[in-house]
C-alpha positions as CSV (number, residue, x, y, z in Angstrom):
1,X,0.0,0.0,0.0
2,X,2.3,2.4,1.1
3,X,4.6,2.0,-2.4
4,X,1.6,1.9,-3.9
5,X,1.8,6.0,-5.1
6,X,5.5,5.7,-6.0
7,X,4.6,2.6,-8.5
8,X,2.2,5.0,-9.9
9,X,4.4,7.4,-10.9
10,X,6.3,5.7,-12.7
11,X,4.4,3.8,-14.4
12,X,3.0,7.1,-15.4
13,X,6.6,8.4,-16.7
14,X,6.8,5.2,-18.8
15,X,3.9,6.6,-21.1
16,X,6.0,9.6,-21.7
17,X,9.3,7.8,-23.1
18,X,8.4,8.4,-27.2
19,X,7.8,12.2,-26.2
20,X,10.8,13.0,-24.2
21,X,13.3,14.4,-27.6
22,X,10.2,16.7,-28.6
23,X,8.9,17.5,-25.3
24,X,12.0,18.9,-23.3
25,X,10.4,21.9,-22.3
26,X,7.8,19.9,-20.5
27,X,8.2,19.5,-16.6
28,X,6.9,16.1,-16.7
29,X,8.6,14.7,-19.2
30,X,11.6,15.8,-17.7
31,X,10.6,14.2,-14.9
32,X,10.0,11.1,-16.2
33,X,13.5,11.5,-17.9
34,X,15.4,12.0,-15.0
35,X,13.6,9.6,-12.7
36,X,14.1,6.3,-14.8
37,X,18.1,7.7,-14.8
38,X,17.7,8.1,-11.0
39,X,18.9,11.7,-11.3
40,X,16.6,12.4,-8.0
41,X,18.1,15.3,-6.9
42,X,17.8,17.4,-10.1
43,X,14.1,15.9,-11.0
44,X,13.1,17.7,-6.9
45,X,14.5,20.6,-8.3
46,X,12.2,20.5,-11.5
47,X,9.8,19.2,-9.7
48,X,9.3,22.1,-7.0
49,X,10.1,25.2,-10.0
50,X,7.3,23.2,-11.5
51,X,4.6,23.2,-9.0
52,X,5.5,26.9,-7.5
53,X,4.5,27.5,-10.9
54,X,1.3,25.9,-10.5
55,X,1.6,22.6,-12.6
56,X,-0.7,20.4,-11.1
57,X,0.7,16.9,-12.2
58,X,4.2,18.0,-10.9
59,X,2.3,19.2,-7.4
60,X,1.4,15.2,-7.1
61,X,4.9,14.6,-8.0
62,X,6.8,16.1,-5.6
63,X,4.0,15.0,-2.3
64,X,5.3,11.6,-3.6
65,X,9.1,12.4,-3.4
66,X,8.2,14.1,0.3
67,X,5.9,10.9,1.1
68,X,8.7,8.6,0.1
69,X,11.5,10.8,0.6
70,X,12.8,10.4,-2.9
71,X,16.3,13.3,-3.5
72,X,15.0,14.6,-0.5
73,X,14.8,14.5,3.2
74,X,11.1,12.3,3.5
75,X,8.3,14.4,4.9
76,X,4.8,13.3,5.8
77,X,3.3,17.4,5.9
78,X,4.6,18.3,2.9
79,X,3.7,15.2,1.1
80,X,0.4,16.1,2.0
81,X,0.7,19.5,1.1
82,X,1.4,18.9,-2.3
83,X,-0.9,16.2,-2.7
84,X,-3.7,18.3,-1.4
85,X,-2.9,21.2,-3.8
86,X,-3.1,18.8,-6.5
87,X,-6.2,17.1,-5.7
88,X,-8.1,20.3,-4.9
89,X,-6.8,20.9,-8.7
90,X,-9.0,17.8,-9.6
91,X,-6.4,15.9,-10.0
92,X,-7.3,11.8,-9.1
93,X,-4.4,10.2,-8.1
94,X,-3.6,13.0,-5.6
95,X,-7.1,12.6,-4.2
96,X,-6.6,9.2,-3.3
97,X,-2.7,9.9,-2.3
98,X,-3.9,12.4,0.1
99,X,-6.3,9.3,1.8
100,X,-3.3,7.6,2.4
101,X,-1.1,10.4,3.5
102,X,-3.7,11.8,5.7
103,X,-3.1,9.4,8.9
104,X,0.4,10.1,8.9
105,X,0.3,13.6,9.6
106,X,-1.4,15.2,13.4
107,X,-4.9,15.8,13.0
108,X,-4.3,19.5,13.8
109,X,-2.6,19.6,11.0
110,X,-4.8,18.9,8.9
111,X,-6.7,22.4,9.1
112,X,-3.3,24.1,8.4
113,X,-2.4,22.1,5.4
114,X,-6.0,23.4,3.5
115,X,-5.5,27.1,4.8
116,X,-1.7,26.1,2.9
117,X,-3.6,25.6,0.0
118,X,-6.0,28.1,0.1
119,X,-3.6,30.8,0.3
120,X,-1.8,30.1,-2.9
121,X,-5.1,29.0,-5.0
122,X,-6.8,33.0,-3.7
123,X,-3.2,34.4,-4.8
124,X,-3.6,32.5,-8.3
125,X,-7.3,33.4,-8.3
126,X,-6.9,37.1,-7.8
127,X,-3.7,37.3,-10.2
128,X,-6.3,35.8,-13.1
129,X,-5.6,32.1,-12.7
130,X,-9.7,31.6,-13.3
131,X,-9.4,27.2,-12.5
132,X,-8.3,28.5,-8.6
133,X,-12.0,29.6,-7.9
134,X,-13.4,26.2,-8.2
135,X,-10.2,24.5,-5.9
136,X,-11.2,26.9,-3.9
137,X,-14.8,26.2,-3.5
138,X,-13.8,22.2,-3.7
139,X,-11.2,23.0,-0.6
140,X,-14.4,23.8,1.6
141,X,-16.3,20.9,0.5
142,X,-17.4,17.6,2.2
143,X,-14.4,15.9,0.3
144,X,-11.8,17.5,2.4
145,X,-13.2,17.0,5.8
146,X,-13.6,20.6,6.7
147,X,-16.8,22.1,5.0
148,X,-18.1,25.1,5.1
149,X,-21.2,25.5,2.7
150,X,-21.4,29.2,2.5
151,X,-17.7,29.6,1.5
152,X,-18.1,27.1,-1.0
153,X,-21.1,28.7,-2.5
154,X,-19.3,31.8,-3.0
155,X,-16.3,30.7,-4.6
156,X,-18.1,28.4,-6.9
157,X,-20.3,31.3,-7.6
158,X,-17.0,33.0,-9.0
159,X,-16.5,29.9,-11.0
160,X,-19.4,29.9,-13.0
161,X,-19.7,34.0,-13.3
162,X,-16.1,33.5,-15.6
163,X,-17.4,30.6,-17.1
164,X,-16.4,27.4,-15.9
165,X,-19.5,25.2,-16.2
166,X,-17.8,22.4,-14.4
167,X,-18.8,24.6,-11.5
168,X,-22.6,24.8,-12.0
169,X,-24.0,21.9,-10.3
170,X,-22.3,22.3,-7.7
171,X,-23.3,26.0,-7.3
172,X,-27.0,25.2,-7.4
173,X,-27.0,22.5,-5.3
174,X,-25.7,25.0,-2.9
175,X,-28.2,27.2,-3.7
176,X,-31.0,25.0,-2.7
177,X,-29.7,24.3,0.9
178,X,-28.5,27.8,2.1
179,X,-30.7,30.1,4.0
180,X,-31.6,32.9,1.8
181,X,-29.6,35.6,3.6
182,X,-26.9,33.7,3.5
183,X,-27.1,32.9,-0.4
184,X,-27.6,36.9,-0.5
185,X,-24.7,37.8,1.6
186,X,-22.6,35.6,-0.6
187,X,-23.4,36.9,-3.6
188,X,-22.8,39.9,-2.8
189,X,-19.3,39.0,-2.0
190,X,-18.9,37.8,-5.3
191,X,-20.1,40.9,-7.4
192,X,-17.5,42.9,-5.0
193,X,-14.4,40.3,-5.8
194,X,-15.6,40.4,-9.7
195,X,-15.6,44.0,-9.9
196,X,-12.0,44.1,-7.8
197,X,-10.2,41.2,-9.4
198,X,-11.8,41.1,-13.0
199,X,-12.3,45.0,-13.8
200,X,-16.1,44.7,-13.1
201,X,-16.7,42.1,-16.3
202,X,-16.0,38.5,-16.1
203,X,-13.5,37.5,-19.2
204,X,-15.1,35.7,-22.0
């Protein structure tokens, strides 16, 4: 179980191999590169230039070098830092990675490690990144043990008013099981951050 993630990886490199001579630019396939040559200690450094910058398959990546301390000094909160980054991203394998990682690390931590999250996804958000809002509203759901309906509402409202549709059926569930001032309150909130963030007109 525990190698489980790791095996996953690089199984997942393997599909990369015909692409590596026209895909050098590419984090991951210069991951998968330097990882079946066992050059660990320059694949962490890809690996966290890569998901500063926001690349969400290389954010699993480098929770699975913390989780199995892989070039690296091993690290059960930031394996689950990553990992919860990247699954708030939508990303699968991180999801379930994060279920694993989860027991490992204090409970109180676990809090802290979403507020971790949190902070970058509202820095991308308000910089223009639009695929943030949703993380953000997905960071409050059920799914990561902490929810808070009201926040969710609002920042999957964002999602949908710049036009991700992936967002909508989540939104109006919402919708249907908030009291009416809070729905209100939250909307309002959203018009305001809109008219901050996006100059007043969502981007089409």
């Amino acid at each position: 179980m525990l190698r489980w993630v790791l095996v996953v990886v690089f199984v997942a490199g393997l599909g990369f191999l015909p692409n590596l001579a026209r895909a050098s630019d590419d984090p991951v396939a210069r991951l998968d590169e330097m990882i079946l040559a066992k050059d660990f200690d320059n694949a962490v450094k890809v690996a966290r230039e890569a998901a500063e910058a926001g690349n969400v398959e290389v954010q699993f990546r480098l929770g699975v070098f913390f989780w199995h301390g892989v070039g690296l000094t091993q690290n059960y909160l930031e394996a689950l830092r990553w990992t919860t980054l990247a699954a708030l991203s939508g990303h699968e394998k991180a999801f379930a990675a994060r279920k694993i990682i989860l027991p490992t690390v204090d409970a109180p931590n676990w809090p802290k490690v979403l507020d971790w999250s949190r902070q970058r996804l509202q820095k991308n958000a308000e910089s223009g990144f639009n695929p943030a809002l949703f993380a953000m509203a997905k960071s409050y759901s059920p799914d990561f043990g902490f929810e808070n309906p009201v926040e969710e509402y609002y920042w999957a409202s964002l999602a949908v008013a710049i036009g991700d549709t992936s967002a909508r059926k989540r939104r109006d569930e919402l919708t249907k099981k908030l009291p009416i001032t809070d729905a209100a309150k939250a909307q309002d909130r959203a018009a305001a951050w809109i008219e901050k963030f996006r100059s007043g007109k969502p981007p089409g």
